[in-house]
Backbone as a chain_set.jsonl record, in Angstrom:
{"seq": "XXXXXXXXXXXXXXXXXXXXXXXXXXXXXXXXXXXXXXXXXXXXXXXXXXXXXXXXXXXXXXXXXXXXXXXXXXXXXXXXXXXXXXXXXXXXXXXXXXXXXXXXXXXXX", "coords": {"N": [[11.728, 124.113, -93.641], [11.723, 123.995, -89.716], [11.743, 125.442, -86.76], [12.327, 123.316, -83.972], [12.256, 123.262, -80.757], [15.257, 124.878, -80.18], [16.596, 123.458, -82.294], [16.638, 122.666, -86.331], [14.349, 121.565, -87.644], [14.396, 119.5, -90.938], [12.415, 118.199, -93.243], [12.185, 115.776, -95.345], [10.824, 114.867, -98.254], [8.922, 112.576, -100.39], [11.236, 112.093, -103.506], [14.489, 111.177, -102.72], [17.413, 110.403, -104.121], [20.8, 110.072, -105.301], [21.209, 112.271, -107.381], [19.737, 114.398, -105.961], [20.713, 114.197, -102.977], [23.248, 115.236, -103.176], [22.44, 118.557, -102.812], [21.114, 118.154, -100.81], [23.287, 117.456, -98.577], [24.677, 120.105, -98.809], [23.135, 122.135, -97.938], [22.82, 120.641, -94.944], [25.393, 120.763, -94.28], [25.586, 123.778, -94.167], [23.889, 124.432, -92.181], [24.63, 122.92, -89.801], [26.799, 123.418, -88.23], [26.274, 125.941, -86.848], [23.134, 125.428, -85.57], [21.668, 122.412, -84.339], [19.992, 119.467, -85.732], [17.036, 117.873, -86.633], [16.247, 115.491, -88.994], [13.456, 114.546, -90.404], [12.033, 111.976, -92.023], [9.937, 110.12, -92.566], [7.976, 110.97, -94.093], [8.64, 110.456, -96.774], [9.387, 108.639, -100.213], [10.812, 107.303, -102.021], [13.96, 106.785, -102.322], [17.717, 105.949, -102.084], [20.657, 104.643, -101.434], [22.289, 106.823, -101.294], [21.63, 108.251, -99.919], [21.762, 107.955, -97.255], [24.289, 107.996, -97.357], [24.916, 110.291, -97.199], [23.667, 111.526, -94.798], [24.701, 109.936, -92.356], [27.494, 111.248, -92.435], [26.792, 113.872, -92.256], [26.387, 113.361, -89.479], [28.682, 113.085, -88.183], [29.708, 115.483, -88.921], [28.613, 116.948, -87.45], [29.327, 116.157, -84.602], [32.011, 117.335, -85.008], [31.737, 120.009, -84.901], [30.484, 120.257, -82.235], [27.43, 119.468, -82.26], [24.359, 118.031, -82.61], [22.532, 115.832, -85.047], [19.79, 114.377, -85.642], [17.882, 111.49, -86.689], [14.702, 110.975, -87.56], [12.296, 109.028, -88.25], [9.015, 107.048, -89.093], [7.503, 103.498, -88.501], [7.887, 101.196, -91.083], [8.376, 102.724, -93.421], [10.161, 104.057, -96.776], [12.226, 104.679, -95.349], [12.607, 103.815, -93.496], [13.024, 101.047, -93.743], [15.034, 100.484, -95.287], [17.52, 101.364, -93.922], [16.983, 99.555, -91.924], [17.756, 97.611, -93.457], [20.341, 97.648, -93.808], [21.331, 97.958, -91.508], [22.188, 100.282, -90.015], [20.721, 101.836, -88.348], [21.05, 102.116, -85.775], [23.873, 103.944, -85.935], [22.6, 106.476, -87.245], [21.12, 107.226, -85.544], [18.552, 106.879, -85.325], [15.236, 107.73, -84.428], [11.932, 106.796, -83.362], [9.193, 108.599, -84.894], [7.279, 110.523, -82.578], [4.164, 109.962, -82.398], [4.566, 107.27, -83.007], [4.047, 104.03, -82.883], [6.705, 102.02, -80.732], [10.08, 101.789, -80.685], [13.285, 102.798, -82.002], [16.197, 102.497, -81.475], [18.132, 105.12, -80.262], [21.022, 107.123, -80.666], [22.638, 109.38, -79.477], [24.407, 111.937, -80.731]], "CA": [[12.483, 123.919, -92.423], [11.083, 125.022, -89.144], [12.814, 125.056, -85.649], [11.93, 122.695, -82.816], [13.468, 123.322, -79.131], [16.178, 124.946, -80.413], [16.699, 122.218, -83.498], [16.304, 122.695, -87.112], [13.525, 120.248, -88.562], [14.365, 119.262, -91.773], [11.015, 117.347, -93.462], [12.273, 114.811, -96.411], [9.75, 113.757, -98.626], [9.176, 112.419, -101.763], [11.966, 111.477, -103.469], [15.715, 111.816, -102.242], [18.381, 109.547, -104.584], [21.987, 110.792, -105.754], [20.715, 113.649, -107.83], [19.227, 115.319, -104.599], [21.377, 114.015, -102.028], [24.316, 116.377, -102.704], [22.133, 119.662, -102.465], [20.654, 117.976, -98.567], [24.687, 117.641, -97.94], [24.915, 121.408, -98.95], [22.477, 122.147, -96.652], [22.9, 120.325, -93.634], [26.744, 121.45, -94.503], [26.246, 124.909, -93.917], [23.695, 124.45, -91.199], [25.305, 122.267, -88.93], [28.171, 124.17, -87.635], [25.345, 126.664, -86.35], [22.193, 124.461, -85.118], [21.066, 121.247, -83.775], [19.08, 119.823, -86.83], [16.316, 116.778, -87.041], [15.799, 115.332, -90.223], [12.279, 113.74, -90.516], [12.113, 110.678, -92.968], [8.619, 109.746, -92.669], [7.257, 111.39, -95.795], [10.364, 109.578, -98.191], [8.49, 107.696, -100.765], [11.608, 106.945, -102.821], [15.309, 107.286, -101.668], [18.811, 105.483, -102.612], [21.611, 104.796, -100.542], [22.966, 108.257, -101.128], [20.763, 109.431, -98.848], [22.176, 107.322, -96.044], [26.092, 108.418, -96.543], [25.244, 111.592, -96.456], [23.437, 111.46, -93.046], [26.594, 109.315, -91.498], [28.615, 112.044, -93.116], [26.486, 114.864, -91.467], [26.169, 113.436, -88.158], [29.613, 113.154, -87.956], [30.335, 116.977, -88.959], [27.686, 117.473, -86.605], [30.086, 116.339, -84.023], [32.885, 118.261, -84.8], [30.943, 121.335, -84.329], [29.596, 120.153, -81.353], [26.016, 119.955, -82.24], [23.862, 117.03, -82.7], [21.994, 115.654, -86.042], [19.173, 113.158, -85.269], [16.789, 111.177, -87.858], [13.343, 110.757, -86.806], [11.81, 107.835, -88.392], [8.126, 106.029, -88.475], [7.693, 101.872, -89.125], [7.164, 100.771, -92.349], [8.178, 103.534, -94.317], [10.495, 103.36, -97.019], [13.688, 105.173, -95.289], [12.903, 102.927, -92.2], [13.644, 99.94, -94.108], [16.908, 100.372, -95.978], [18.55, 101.88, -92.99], [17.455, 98.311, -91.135], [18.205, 96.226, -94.023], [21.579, 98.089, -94.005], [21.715, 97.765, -90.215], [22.729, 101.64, -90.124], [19.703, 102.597, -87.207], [22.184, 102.69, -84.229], [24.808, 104.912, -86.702], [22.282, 107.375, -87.445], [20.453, 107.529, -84.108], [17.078, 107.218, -85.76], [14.229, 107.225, -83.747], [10.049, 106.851, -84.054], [8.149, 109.406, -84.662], [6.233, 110.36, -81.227], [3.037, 109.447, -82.878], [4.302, 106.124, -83.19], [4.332, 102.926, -81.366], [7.227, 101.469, -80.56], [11.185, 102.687, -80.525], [14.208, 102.323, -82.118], [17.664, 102.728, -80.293], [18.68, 106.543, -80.157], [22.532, 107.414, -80.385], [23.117, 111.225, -79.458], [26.167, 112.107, -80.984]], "C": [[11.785, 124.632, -91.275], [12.131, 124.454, -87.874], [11.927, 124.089, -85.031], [12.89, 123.087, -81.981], [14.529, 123.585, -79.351], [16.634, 124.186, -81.968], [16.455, 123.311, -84.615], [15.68, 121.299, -87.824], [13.929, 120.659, -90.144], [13.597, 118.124, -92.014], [11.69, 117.139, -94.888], [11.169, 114.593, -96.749], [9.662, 113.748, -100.165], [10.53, 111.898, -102.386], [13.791, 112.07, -102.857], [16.628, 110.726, -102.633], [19.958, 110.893, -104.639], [21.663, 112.274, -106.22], [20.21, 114.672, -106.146], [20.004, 115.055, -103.537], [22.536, 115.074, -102.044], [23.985, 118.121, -102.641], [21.337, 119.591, -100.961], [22.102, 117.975, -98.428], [25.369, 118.734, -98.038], [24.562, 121.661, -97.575], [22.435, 121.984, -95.044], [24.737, 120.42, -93.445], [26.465, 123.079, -93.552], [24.63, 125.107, -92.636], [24.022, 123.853, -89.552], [26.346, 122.973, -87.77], [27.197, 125.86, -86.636], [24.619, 126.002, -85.269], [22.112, 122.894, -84.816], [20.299, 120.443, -85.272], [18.262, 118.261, -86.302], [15.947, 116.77, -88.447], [14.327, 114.312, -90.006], [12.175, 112.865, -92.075], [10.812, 110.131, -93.347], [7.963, 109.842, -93.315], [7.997, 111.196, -97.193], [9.547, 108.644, -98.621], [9.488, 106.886, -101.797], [13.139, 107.359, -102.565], [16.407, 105.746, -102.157], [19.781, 105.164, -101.15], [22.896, 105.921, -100.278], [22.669, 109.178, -100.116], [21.523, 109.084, -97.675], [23.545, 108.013, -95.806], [25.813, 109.891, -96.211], [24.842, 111.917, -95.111], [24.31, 110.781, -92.216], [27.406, 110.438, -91.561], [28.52, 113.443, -92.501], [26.315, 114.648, -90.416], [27.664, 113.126, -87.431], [30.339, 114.521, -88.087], [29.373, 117.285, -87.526], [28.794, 117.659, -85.028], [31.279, 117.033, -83.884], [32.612, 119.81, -84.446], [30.261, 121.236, -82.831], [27.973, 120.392, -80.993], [25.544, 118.408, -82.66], [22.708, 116.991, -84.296], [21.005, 114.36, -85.49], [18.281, 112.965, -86.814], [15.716, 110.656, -87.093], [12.446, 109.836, -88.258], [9.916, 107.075, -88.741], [8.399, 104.852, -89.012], [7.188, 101.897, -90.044], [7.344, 101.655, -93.465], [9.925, 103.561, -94.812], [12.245, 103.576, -96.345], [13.981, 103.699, -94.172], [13.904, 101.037, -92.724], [14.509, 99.327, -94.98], [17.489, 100.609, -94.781], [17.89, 100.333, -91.914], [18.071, 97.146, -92.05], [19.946, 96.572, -94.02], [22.164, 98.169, -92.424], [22.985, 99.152, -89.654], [21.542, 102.295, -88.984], [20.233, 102.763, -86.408], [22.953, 104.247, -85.181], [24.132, 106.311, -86.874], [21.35, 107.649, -86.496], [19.529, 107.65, -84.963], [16.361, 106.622, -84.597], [12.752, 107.671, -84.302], [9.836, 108.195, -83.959], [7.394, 109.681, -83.671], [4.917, 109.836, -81.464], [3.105, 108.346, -83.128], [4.454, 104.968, -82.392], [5.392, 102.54, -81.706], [8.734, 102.207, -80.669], [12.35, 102.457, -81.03], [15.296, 103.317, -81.452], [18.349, 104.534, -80.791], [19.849, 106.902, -79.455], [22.79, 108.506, -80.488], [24.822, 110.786, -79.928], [26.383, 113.749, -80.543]], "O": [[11.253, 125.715, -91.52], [12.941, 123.527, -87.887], [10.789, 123.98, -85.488], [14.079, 123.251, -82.257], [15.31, 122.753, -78.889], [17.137, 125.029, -82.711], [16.171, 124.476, -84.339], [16.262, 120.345, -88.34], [13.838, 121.81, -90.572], [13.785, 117.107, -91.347], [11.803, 118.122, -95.62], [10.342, 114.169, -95.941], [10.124, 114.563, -100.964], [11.057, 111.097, -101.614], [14.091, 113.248, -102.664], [16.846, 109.93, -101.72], [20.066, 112.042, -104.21], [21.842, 113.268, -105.517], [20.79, 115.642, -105.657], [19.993, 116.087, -102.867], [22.77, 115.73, -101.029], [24.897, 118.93, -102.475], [21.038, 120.521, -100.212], [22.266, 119.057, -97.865], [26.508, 118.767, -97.572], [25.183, 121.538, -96.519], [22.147, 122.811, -94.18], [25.223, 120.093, -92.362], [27.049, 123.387, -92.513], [24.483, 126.288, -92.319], [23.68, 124.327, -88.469], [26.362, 122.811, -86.55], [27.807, 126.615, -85.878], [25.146, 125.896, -84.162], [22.944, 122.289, -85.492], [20.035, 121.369, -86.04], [18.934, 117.528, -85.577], [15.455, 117.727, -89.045], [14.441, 113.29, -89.33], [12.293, 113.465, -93.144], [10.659, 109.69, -94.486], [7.112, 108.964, -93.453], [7.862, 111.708, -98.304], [8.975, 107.865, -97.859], [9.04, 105.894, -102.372], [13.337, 108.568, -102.685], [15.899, 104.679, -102.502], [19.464, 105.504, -100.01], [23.888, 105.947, -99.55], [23.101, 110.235, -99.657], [21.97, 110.041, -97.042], [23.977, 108.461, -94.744], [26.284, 110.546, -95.281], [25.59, 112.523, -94.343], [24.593, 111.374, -91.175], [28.122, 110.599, -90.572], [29.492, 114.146, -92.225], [25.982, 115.675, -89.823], [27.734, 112.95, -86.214], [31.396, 114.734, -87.494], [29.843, 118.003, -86.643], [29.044, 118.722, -84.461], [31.655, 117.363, -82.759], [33.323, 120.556, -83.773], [29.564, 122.151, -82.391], [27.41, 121.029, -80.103], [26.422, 117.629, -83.029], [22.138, 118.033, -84.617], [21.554, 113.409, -84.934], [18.065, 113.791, -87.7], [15.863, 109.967, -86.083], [12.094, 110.515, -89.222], [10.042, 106.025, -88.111], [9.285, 104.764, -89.861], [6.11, 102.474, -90.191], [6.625, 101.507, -94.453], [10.843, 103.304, -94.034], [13.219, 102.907, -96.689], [14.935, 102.931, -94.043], [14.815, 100.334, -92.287], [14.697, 98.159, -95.321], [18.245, 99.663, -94.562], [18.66, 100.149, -90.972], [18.655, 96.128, -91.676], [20.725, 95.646, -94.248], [23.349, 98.423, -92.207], [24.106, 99.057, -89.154], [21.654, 103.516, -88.877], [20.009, 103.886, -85.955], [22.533, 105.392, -85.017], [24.838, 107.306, -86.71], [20.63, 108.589, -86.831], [19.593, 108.727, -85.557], [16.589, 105.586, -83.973], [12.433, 108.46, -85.192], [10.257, 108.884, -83.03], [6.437, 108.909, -83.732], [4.51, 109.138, -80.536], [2.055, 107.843, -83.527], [4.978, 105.001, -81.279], [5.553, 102.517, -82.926], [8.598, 103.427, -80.756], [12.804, 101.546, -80.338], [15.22, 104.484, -81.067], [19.028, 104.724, -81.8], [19.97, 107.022, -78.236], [23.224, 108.887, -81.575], [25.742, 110.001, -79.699], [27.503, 114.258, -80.587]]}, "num_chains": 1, "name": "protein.A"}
């Protein structure tokens, strides 16, 4: 984990199904209510749709704390393309990677 601008980067990678998903919803549990956090997705080589509720699930605590949860994104990789085939990229405000071309729609919560 490292900070950005205030933020907590959280760097996914490798795999992240059920089994691992409820120790990231620990996590971004008991950081949330503190910090800002980004989750980075870009290095996810294998992931479930467990991964997804729990990021809905934390960017919605996020709001009750008044703090923001974003997912940061690149194209082609494999988080990017469950969360469009699931038409969940508005919901979880994901956006590109700065290093990458092009942009998807970014929803501060």
């Amino acid at each position: 984990m490292a900070m950005a601008s205030g933020a907590v980067t959280l760097r996914l990678n490798g795999t992240v199904r059920l089994t691992e998903a409820s120790e990231l919803a620990a996590q971004l549990t008991a950081i949330l209510p503190q910090r800002d956090i980004v989750v980075e997705t870009s290095d996810l080589q294998d992931l479930d749709g467990a991964l997804v509720q729990v990021l809905v699930a934390a960017r919605r605590h996020a709001v009750l704390h008044g703090n923001r949860l974003t997912v940061s994104t690149s194209p082609q990789t494999p988080f990017h393309t469950l969360v469009h085939k699931l038409h969940l990229a508005a919901a979880l405000g994901c956006e590109m990677a700065p290093q990458d071309v092009g942009h998807m729609t970014e929803n501060s919560l």
